[in-house]
N, C-alpha and C positions, 0 to 999 in steps of 0.2 A: 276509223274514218267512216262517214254518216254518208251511204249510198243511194244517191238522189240518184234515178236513171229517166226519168222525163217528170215534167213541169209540161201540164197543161191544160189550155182556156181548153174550155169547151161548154158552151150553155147548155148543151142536155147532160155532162158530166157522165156518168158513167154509162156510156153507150153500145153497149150487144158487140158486136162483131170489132168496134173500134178498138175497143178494150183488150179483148181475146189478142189482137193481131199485135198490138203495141207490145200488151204484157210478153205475150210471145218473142219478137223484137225484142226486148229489154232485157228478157230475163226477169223483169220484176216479180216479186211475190209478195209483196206489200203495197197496199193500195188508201193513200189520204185522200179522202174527199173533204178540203175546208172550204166552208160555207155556213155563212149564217144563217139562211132560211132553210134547207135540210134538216140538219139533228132535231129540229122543234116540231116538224112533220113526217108522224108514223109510216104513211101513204110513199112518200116520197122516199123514204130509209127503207122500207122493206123492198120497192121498186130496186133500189142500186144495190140490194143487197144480193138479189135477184139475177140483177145481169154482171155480178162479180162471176171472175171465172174460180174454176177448184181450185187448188192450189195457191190459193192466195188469199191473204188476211185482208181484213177492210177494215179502216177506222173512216164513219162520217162523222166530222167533230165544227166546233165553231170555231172562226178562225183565229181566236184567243186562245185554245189549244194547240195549235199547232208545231213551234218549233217543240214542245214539249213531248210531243204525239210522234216528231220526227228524230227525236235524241231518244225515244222510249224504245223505238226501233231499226236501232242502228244498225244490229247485225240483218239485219234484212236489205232487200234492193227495192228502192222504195220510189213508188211512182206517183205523185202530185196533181189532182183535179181542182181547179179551181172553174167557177163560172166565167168570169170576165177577164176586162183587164185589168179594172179596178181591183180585183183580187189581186190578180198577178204582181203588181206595184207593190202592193201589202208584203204580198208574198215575198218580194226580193227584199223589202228592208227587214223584213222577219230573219229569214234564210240569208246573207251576204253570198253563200257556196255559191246558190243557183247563178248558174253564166248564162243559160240557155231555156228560153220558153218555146214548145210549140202552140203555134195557132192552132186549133184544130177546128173549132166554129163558132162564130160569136153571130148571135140571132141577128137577123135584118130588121131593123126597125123605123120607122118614118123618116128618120132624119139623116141614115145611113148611109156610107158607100161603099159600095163594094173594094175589097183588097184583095181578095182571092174568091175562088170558089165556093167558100161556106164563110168567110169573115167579112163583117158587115162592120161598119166602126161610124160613130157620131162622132160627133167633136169632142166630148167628153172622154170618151173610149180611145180617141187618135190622139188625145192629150198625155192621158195614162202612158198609154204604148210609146210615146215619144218621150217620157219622162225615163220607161225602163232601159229604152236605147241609150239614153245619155247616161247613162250610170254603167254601159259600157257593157251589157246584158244582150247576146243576139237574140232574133226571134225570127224562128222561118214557120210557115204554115204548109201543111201537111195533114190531110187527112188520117192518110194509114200510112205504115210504113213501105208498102208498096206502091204507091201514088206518090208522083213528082213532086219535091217540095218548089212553092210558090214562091218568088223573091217579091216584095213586095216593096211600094216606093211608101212609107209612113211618114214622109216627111209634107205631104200635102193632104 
């Protein structure tokens, strides 16, 4: 059985301390980052390869690799980065397993509103997110695993 232990947005993706505390939390020692603009930029790979903790293997792949990337490494506890939500929706019809998404930050941008302390959602992004809830997928947002998780109202 394929040990998923967190699924999560986060637009800076693999982030220093965020990571260390989660993987710690989870137990994970396998870490996907899918994304399609990563694998194609040196600069950006050797950065997450960077703030990977020891103990833990990293695949940054496109997200056409993925369930492949995820069944390659089964016997591991494997922890999921995507950028958005738009990933995440991907993600869920890739993966069926996944129940559960954390928020962890999705960038503020012009058109945004805030849902929590670091997720910012447009219409497009609040669309996404409203699509994975209907498919019956929880998602709570949380920073780190020591910080309150945020309930959030997605339905406006």
């Amino acid at each position: 059985r394929i040990m998923i232990k967190l699924v999560r947005v986060d637009h800076r993706l693999l982030h220093g301390q965020v990571i260390f505390s989660w993987t710690r939390q989870t137990a994970a020692n396998h870490i996907i980052v899918a994304d399609d603009l990563v694998p194609n930029d040196p600069i950006g790979k050797m950065a997450l390869s960077l703030a990977k903790p020891s103990g833990c293997s990293l695949d940054i792949i496109p997200f056409s690799e993925l369930k492949q990337t995820v069944e390659s490494n089964a016997d591991k506890n494997i922890m999921i980065i995507v950028r958005g939500p738009k990933e995440a929706l991907r993600l869920v019809h890739e993966l069926p397993q996944v129940r559960e998404i954390n928020y962890g930050g999705v960038a503020k941008k012009q058109d945004s509103k805030p849902y929590g302390k670091a997720v910012y959602l447009n219409k497009e992004e609040l669309k996404d997110t409203q699509e994975i809830l209907s498919e019956g997928i929880s998602i709570y947002i949380q920073q780190v695993p020591t910080s309150q998780i945020e309930h959030a109202d997605f339905s406006k």
